[in-house]
gemmi code that builds the backbone of each chain (N, CA, C; Angstrom):
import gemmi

chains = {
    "A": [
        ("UNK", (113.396, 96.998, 92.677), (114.248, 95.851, 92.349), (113.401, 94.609, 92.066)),
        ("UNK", (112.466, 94.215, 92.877), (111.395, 93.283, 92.931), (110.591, 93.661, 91.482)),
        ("UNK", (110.367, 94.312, 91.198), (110.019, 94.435, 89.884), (110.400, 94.413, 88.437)),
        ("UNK", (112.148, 94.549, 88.803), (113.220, 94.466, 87.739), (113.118, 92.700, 87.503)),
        ("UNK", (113.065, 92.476, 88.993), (113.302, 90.755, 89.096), (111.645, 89.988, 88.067)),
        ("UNK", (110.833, 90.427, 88.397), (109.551, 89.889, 87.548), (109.906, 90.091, 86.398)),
        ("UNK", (110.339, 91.621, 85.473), (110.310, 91.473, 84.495), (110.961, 90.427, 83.846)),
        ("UNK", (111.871, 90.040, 84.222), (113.086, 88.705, 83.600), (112.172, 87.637, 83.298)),
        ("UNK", (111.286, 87.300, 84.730), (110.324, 86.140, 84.208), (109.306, 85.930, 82.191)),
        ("UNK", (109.451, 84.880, 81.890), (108.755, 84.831, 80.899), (107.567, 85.103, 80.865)),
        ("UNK", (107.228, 85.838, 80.013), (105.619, 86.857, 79.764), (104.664, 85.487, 78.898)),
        ("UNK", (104.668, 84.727, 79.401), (103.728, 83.708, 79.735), (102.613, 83.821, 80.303)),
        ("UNK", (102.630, 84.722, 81.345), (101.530, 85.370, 82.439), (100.280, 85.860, 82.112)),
        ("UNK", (98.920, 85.755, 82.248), (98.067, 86.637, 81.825), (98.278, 87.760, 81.700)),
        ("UNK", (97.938, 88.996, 81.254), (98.197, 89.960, 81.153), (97.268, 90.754, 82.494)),
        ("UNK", (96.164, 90.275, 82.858), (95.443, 90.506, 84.652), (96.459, 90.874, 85.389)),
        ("UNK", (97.637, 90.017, 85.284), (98.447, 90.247, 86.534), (99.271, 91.310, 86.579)),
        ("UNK", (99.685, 92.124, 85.235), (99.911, 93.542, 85.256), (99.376, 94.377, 85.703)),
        ("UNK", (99.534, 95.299, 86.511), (98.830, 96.274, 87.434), (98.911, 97.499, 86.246)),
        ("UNK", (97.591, 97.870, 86.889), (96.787, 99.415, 85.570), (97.100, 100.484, 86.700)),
        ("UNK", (97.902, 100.973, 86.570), (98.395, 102.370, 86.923), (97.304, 103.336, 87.603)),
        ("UNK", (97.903, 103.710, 88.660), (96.732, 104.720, 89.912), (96.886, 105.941, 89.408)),
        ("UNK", (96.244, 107.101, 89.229), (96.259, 108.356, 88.893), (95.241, 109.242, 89.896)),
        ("UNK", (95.526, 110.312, 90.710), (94.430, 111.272, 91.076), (94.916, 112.536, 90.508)),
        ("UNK", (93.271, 113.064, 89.915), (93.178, 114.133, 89.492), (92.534, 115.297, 90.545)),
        ("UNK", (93.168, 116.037, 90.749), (92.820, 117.282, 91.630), (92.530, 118.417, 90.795)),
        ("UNK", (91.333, 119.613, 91.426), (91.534, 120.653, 90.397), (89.882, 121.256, 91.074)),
        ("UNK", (90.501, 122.980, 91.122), (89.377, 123.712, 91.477), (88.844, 124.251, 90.095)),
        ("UNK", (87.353, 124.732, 91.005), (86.786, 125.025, 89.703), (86.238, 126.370, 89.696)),
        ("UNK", (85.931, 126.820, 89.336), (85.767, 128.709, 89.386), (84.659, 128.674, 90.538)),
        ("UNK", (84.637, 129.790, 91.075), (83.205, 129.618, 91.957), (81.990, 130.423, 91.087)),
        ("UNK", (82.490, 131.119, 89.560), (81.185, 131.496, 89.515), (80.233, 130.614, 88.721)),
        ("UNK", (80.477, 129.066, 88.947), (79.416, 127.881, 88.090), (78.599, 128.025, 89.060)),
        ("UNK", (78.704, 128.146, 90.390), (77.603, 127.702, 91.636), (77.634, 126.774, 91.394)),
        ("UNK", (76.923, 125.879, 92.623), (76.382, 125.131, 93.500), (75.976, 123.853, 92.122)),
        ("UNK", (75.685, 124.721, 91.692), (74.709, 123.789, 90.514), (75.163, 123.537, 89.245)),
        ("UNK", (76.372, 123.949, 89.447), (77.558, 123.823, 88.029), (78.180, 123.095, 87.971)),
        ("UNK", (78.959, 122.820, 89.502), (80.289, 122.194, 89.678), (79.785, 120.521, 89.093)),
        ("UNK", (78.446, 119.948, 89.443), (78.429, 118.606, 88.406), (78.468, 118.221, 87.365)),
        ("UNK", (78.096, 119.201, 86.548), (78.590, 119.545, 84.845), (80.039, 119.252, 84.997)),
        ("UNK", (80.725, 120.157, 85.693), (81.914, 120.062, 85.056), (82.714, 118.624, 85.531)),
        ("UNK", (82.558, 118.417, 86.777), (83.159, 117.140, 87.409), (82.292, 115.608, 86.336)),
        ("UNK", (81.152, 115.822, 85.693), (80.725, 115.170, 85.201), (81.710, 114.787, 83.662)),
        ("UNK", (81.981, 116.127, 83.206), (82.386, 116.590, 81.973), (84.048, 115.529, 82.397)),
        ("UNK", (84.478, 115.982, 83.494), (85.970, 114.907, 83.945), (85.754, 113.669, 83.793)),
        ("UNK", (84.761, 113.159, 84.200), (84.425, 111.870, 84.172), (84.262, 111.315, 82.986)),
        ("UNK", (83.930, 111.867, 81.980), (83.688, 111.359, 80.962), (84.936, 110.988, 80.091)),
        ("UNK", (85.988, 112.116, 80.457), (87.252, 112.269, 79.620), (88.041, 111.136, 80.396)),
        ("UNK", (87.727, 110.564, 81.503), (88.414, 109.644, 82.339), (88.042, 108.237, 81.180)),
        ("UNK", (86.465, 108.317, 81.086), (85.899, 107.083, 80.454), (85.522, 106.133, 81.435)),
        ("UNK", (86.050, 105.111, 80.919), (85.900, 103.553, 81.683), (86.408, 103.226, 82.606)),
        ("UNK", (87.520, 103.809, 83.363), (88.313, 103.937, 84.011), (87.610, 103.501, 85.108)),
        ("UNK", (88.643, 102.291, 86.416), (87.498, 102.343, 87.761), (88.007, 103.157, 88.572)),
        ("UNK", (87.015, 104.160, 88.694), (86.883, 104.895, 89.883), (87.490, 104.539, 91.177)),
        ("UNK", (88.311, 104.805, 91.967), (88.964, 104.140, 93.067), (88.186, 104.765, 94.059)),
        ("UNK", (87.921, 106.269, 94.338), (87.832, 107.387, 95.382), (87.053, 108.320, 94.762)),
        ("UNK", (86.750, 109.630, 95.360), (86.330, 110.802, 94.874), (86.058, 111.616, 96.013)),
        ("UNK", (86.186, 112.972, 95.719), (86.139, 113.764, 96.908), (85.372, 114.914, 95.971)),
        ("UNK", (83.901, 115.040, 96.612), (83.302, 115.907, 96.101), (83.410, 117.300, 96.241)),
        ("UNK", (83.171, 118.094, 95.263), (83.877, 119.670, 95.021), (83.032, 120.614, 96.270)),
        ("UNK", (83.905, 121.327, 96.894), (83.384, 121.576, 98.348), (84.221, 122.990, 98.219)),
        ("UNK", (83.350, 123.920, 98.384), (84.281, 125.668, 98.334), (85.311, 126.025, 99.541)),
        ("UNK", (86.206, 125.995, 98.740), (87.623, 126.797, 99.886), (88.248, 128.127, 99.643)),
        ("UNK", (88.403, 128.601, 100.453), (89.253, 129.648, 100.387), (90.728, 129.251, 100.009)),
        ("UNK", (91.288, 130.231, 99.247), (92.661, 129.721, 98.292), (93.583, 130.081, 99.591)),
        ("UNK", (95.062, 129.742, 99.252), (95.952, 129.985, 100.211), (96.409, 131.595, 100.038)),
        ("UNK", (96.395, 131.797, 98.443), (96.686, 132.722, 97.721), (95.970, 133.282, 96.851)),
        ("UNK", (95.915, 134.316, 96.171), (94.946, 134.403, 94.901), (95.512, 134.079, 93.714)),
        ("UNK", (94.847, 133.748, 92.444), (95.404, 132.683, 91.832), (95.136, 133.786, 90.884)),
        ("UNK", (95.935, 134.560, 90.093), (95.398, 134.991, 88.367), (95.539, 134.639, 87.480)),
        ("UNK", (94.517, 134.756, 86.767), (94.051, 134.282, 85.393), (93.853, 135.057, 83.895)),
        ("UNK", (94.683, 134.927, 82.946), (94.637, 135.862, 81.804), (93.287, 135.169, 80.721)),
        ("UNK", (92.211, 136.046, 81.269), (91.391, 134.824, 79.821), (91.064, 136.175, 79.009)),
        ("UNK", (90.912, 136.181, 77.394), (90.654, 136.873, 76.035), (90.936, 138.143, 77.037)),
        ("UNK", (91.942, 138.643, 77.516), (92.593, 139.816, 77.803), (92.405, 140.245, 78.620)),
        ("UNK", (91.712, 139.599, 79.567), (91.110, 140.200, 80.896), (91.603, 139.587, 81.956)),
        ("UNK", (92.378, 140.324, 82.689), (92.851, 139.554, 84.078), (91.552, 139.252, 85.285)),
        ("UNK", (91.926, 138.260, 85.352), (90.742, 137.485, 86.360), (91.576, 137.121, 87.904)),
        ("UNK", (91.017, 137.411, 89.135), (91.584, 136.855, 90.421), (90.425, 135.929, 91.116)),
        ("UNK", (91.198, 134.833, 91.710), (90.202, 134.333, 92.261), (90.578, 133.658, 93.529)),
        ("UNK", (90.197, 133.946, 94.691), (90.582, 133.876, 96.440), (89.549, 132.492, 96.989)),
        ("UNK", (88.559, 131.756, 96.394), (88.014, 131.016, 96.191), (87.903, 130.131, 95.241)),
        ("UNK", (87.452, 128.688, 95.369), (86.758, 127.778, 94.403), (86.468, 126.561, 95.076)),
        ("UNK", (86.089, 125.930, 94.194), (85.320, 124.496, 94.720), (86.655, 123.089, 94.231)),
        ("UNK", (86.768, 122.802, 95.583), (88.034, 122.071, 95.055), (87.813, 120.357, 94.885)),
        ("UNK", (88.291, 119.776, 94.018), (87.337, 118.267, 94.082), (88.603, 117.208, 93.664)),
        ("UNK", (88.645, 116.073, 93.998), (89.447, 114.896, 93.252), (88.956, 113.794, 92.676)),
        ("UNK", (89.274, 113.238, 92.098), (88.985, 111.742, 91.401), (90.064, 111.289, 91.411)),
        ("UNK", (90.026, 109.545, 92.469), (90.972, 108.785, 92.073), (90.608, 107.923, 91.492)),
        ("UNK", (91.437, 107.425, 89.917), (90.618, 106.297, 89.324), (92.556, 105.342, 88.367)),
        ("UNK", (91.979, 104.221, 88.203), (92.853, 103.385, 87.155), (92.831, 103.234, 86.011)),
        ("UNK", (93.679, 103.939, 85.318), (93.379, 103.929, 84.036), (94.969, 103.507, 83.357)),
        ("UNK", (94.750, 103.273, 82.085), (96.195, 103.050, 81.282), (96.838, 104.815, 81.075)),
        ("UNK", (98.426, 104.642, 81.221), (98.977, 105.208, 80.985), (98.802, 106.315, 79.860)),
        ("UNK", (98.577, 106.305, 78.669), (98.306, 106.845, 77.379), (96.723, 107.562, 77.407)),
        ("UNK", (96.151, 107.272, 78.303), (94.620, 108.202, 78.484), (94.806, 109.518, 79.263)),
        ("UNK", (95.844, 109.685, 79.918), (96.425, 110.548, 81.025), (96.345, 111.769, 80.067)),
        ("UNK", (97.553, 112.170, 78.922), (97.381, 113.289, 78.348), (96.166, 113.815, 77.775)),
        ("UNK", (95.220, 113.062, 77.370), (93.962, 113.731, 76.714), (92.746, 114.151, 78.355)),
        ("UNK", (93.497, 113.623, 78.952), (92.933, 114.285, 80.663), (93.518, 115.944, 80.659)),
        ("UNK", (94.769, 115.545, 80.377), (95.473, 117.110, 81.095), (94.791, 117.982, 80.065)),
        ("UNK", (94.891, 117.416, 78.475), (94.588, 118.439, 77.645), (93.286, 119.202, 78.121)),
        ("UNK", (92.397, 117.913, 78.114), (90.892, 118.984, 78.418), (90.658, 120.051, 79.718)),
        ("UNK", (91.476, 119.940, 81.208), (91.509, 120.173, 82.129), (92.215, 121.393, 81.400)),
        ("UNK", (93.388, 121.591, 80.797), (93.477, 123.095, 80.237), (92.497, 123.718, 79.495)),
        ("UNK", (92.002, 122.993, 78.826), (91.360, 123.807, 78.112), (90.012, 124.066, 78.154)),
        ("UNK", (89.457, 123.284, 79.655), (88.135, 123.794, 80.016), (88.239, 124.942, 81.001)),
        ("UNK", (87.718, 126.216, 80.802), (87.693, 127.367, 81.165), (87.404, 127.195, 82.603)),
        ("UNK", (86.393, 126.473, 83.163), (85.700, 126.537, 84.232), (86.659, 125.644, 85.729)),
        ("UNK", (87.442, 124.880, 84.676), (88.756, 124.149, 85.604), (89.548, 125.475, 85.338)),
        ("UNK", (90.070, 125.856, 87.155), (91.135, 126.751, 87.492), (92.580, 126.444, 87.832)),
        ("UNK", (92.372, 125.428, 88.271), (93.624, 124.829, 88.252), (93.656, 123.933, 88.387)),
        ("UNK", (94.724, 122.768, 88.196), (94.345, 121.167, 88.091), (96.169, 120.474, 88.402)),
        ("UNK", (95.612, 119.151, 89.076), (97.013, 118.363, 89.135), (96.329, 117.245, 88.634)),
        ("UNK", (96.985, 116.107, 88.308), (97.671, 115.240, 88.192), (98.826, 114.253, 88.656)),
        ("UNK", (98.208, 113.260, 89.529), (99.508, 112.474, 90.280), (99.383, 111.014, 90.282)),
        ("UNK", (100.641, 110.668, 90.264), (100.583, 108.889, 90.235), (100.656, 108.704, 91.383)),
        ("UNK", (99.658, 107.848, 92.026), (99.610, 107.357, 93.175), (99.429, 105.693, 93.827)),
        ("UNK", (98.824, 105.874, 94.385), (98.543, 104.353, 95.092), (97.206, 103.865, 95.126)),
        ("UNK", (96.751, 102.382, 95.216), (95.301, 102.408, 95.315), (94.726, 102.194, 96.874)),
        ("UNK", (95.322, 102.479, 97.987), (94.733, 102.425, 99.380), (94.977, 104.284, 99.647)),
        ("UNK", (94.238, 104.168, 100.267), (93.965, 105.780, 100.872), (95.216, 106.071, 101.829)),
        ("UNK", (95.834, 107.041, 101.362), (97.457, 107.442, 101.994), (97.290, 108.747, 103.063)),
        ("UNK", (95.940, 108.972, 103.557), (95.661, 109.371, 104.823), (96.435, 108.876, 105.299)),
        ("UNK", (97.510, 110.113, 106.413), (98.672, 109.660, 107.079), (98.287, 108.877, 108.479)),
        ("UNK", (97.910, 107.901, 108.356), (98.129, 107.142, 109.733), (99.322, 106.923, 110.150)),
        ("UNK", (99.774, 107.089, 111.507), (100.436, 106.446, 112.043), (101.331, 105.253, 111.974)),
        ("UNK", (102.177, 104.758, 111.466), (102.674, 103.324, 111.978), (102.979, 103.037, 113.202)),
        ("UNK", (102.627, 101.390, 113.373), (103.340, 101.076, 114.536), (104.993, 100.717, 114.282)),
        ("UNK", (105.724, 100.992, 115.351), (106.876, 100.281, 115.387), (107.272, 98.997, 114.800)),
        ("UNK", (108.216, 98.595, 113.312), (108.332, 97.588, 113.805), (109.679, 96.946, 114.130)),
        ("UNK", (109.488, 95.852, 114.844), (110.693, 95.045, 114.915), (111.341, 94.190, 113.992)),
        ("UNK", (112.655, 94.154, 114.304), (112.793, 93.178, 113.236), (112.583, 91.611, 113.367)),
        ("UNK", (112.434, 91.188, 114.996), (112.007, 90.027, 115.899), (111.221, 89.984, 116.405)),
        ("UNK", (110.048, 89.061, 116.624), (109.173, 89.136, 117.508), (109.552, 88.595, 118.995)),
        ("UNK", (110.833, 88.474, 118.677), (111.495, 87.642, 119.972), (111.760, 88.890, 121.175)),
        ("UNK", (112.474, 90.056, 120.609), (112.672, 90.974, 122.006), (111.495, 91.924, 122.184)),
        ("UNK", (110.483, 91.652, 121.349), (109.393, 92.552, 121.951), (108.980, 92.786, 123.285)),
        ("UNK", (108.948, 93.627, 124.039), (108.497, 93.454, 125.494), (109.543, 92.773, 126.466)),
        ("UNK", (110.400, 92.546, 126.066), (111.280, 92.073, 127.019), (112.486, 93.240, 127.437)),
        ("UNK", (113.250, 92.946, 128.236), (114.037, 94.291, 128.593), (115.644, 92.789, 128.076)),
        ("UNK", (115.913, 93.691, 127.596), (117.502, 93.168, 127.281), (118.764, 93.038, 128.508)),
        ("UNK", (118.876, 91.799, 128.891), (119.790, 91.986, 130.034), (121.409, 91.833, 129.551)),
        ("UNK", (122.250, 92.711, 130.791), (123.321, 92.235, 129.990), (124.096, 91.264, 130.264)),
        ("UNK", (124.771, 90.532, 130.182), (125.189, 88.810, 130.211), (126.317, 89.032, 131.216)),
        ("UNK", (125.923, 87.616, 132.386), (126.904, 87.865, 133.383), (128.453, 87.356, 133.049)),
        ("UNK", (128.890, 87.899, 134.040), (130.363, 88.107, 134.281), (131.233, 87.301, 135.396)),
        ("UNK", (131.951, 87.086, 135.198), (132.764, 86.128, 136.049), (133.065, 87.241, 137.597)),
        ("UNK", (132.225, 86.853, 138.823), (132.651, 87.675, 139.635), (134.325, 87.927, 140.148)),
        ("UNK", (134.849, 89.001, 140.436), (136.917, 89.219, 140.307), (137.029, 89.469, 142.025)),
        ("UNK", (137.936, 88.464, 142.522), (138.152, 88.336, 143.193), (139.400, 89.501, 144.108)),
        ("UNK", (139.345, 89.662, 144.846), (139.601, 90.934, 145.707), (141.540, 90.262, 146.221)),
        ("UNK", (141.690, 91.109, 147.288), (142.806, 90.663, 148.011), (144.366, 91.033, 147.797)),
        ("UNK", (145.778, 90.393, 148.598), (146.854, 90.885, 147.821), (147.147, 90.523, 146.655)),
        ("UNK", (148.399, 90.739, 146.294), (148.958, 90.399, 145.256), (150.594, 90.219, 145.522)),
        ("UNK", (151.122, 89.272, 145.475), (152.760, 89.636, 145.162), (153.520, 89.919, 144.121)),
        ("UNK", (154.289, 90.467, 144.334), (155.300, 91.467, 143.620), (156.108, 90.367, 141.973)),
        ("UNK", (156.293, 89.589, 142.757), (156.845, 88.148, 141.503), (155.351, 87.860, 140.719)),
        ("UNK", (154.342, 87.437, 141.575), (152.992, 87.180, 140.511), (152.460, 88.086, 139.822)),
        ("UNK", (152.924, 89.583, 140.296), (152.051, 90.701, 138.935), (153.281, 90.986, 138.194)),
        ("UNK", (154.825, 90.581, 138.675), (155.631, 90.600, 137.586), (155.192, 89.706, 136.272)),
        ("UNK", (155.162, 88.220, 136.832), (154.775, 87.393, 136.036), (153.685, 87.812, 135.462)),
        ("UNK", (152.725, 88.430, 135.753), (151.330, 88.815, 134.903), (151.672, 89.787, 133.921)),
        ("UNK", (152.372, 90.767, 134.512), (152.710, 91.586, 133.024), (153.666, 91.125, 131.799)),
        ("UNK", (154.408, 90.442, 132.430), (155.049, 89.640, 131.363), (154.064, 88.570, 130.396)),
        ("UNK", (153.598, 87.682, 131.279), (152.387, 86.994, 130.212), (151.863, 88.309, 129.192)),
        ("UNK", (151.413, 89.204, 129.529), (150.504, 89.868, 128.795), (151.391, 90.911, 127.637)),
        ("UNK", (153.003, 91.087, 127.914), (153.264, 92.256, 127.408), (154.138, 90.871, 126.750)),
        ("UNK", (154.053, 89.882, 126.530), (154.865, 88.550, 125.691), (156.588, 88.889, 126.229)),
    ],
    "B": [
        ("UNK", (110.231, 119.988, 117.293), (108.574, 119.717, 117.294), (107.839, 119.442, 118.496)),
        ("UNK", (106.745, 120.043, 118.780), (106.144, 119.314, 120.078), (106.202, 117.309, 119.827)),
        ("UNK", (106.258, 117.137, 121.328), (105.881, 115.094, 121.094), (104.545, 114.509, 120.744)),
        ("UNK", (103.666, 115.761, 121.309), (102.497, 115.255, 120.694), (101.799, 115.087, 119.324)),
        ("UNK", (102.734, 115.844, 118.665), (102.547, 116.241, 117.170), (103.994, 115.067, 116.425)),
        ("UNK", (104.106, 114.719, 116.811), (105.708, 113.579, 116.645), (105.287, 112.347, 115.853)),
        ("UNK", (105.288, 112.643, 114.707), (104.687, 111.054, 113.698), (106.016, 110.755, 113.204)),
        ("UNK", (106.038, 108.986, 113.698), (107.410, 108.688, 113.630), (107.928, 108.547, 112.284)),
        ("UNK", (106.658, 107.803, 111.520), (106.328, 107.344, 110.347), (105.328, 107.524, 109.894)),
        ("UNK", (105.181, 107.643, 108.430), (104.139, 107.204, 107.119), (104.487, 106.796, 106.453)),
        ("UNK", (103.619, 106.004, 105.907), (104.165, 105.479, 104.443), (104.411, 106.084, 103.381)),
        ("UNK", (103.247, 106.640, 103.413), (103.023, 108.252, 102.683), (102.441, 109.541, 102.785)),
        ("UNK", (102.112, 110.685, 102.562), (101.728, 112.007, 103.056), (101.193, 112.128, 101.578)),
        ("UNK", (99.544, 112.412, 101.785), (98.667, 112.981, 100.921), (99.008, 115.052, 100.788)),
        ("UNK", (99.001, 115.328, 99.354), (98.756, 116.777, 99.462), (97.490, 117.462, 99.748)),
        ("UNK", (96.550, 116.866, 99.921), (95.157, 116.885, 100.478), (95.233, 117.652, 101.884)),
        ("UNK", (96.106, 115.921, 102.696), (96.344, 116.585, 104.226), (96.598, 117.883, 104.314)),
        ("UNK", (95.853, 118.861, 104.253), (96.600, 120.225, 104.775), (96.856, 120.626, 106.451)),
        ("UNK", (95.837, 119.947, 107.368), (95.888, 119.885, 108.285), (97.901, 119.541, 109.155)),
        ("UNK", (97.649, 118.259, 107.981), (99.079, 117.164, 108.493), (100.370, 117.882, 108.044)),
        ("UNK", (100.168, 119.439, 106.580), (101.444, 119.398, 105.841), (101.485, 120.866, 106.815)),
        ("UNK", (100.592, 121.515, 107.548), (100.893, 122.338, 108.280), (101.608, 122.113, 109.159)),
        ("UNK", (101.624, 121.140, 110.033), (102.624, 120.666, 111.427), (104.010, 121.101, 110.830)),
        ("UNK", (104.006, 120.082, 109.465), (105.576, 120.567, 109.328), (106.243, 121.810, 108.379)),
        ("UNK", (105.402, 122.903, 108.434), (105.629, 123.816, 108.295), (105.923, 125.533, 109.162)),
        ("UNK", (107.064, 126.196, 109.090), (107.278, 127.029, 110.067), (106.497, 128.300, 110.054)),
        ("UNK", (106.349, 129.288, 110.796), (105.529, 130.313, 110.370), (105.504, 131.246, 108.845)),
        ("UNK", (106.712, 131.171, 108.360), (107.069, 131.463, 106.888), (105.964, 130.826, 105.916)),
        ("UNK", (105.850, 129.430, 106.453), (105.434, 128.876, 105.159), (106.653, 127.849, 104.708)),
        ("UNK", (107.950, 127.473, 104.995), (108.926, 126.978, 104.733), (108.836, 125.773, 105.239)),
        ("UNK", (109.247, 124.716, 104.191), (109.700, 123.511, 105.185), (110.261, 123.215, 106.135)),
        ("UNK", (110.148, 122.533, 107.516), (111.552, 122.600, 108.403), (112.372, 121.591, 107.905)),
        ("UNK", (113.511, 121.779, 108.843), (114.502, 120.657, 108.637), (114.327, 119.439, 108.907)),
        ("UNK", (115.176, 118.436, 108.316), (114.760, 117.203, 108.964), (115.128, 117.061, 110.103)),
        ("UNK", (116.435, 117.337, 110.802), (116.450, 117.775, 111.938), (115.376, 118.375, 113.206)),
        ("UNK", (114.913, 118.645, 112.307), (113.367, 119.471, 113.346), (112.302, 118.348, 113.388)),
        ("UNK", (111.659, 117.721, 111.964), (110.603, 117.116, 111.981), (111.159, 115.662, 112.561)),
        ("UNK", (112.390, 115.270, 112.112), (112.285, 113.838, 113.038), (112.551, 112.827, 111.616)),
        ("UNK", (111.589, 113.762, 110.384), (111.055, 112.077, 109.763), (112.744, 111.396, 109.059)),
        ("UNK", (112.463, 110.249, 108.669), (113.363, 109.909, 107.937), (113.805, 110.423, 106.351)),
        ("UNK", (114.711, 110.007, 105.891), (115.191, 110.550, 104.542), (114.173, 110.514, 103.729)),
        ("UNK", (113.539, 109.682, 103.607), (112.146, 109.140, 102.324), (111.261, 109.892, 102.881)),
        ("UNK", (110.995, 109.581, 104.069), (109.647, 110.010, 104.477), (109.726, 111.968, 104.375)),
        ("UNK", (110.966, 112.675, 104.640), (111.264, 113.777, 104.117), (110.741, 114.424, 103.130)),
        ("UNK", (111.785, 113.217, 102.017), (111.407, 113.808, 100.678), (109.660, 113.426, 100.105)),
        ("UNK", (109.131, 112.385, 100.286), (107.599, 112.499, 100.647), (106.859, 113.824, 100.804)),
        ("UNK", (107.274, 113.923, 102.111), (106.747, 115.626, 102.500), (106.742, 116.597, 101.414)),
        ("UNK", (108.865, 117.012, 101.440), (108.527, 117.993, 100.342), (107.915, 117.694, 99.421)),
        ("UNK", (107.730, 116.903, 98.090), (106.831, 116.247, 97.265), (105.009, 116.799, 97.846)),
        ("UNK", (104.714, 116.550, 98.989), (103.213, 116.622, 98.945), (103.300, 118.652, 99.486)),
        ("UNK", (104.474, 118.873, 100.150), (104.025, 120.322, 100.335), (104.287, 121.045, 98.523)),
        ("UNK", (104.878, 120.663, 98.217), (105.030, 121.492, 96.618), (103.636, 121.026, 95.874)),
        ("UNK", (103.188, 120.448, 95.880), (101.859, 119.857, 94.812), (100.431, 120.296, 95.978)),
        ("UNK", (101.091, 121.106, 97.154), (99.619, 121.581, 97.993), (100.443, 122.902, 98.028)),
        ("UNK", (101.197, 123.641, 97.565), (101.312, 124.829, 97.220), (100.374, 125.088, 95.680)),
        ("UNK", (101.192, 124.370, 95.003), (100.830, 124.726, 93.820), (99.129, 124.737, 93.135)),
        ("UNK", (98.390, 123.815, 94.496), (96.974, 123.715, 94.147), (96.312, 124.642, 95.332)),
        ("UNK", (97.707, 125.757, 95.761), (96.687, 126.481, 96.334), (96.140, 126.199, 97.535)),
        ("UNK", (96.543, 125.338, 98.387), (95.777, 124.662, 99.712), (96.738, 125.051, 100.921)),
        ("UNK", (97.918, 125.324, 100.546), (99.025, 126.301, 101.499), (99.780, 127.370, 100.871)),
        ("UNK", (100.167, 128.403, 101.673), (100.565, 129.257, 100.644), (102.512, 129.147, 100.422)),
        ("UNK", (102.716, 129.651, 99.165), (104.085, 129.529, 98.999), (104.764, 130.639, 100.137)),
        ("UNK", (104.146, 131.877, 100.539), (105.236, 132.544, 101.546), (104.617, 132.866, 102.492)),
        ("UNK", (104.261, 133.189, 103.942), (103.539, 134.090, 104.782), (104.792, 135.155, 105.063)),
        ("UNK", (104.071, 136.246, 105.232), (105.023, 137.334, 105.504), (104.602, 137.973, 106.980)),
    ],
}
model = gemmi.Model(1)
for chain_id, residues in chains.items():
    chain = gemmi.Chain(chain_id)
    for i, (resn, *xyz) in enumerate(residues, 1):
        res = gemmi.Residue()
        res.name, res.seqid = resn, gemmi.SeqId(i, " ")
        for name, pos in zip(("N", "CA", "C"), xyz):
            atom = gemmi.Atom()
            atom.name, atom.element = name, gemmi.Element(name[0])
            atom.pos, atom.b_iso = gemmi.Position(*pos), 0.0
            res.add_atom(atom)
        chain.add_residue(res)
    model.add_chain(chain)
structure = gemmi.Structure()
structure.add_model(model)
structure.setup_entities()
């Protein structure tokens, strides 16, 4: 909504103050590049990224898959229970995104790959604290508000007549 | 859920976390309920969102049998 509300404002504004869109790219890579491959290819990403600033990166580190993943390449079914899995988070404009996905298909050595719009602080799930909506009842225990102490004793027969009548009009 | 495992909140849930998208997953492999995990409506759909994009890259599996 807060953002519906800016747009209304007159585009008077530098154009700085438009925010350049967060993207991380995820994506394993075959394990048979080795050790000594996987920077070619993460290099080869980088390049298709361009200019883009780099936010993060998580260097390509071998995992075991959850599943095995197959692969049809020039007619040959391929399985693979491993790879080296890596991310790049970086900012880039909107319209550079597809010539990302394209090459990520169509480089052999990328096995599988995402693509996600994200955020630019690290969304490692920490914890929140609680919050309040006051800093006023923090720590305090809520009491509940006194009462007129009710007095005990008889009653006569004419005065709780009269009382139900007050009350029933 | 155990209490010790009881995150009231996030802002958000990385598909990375595999550690974090396991808690809220049952021995299947299935999401639990929200009922089970606690979280709120957003913070829910969050989850599913990061467990489908850490299936699909392979970092949890879609079924255990």
């Amino acid at each position: 909504m807060a953002e519906k509300a800016q747009g209304t404002e007159p585009s008077s504004q530098a154009p700085a103050a438009v925010k350049t869109p967060i993207y991380e790219v995820g994506f394993h890579i075959v394990p048979a590049v080795g050790d000594d491959g996987v920077q070619a290819v993460v290099d080869k990403i980088r390049k298709v990224i361009g200019n883009a600033e780099i936010i993060a990166e998580g260097v390509p580190a071998k995992m075991s898959l959850a599943y095995t993943i197959e692969r049809a390449t020039q007619g040959k079914r391929e399985k693979f229970s491993e790879a080296y899995f890596g991310w790049i988070k970086f900012a880039t404009e909107r319209e550079n995104i597809a010539a990302l996905e394209e090459m990520l298909r169509n480089t052999k050595e990328v096995l599988r790959s995402i693509v996600i719009n994200t955020v630019r602080e690290d969304i490692s799930t920490q914890p929140r604290r609680a919050v309040f909506a006051s800093d006023r009842l923090e720590g305090e225990t809520i009491k509940a508000p006194a009462r007129a102490k009710e007095e005990g004793g008889e009653v006569s027969e004419t005065d709780l007549n009269k009382s139900i009548d007050a009350l029933t009009g | 859920m155990a209490k010790d495992n009881y995150i009231p909140q996030f802002s958000r849930i990385d598909y990375k976390d595999v550690e974090m998208i396991k808690k809220f997953l049952n021995p299947h492999g299935k999401i639990m309920a929200r009922r089970r995990t606690g979280l709120s409506a957003a913070n829910q759909r969050a989850l599913s969102e990061a467990v489908k994009r850490a299936r699909f890259m392979a970092l949890v599996p879609y079924i255990v049998r």
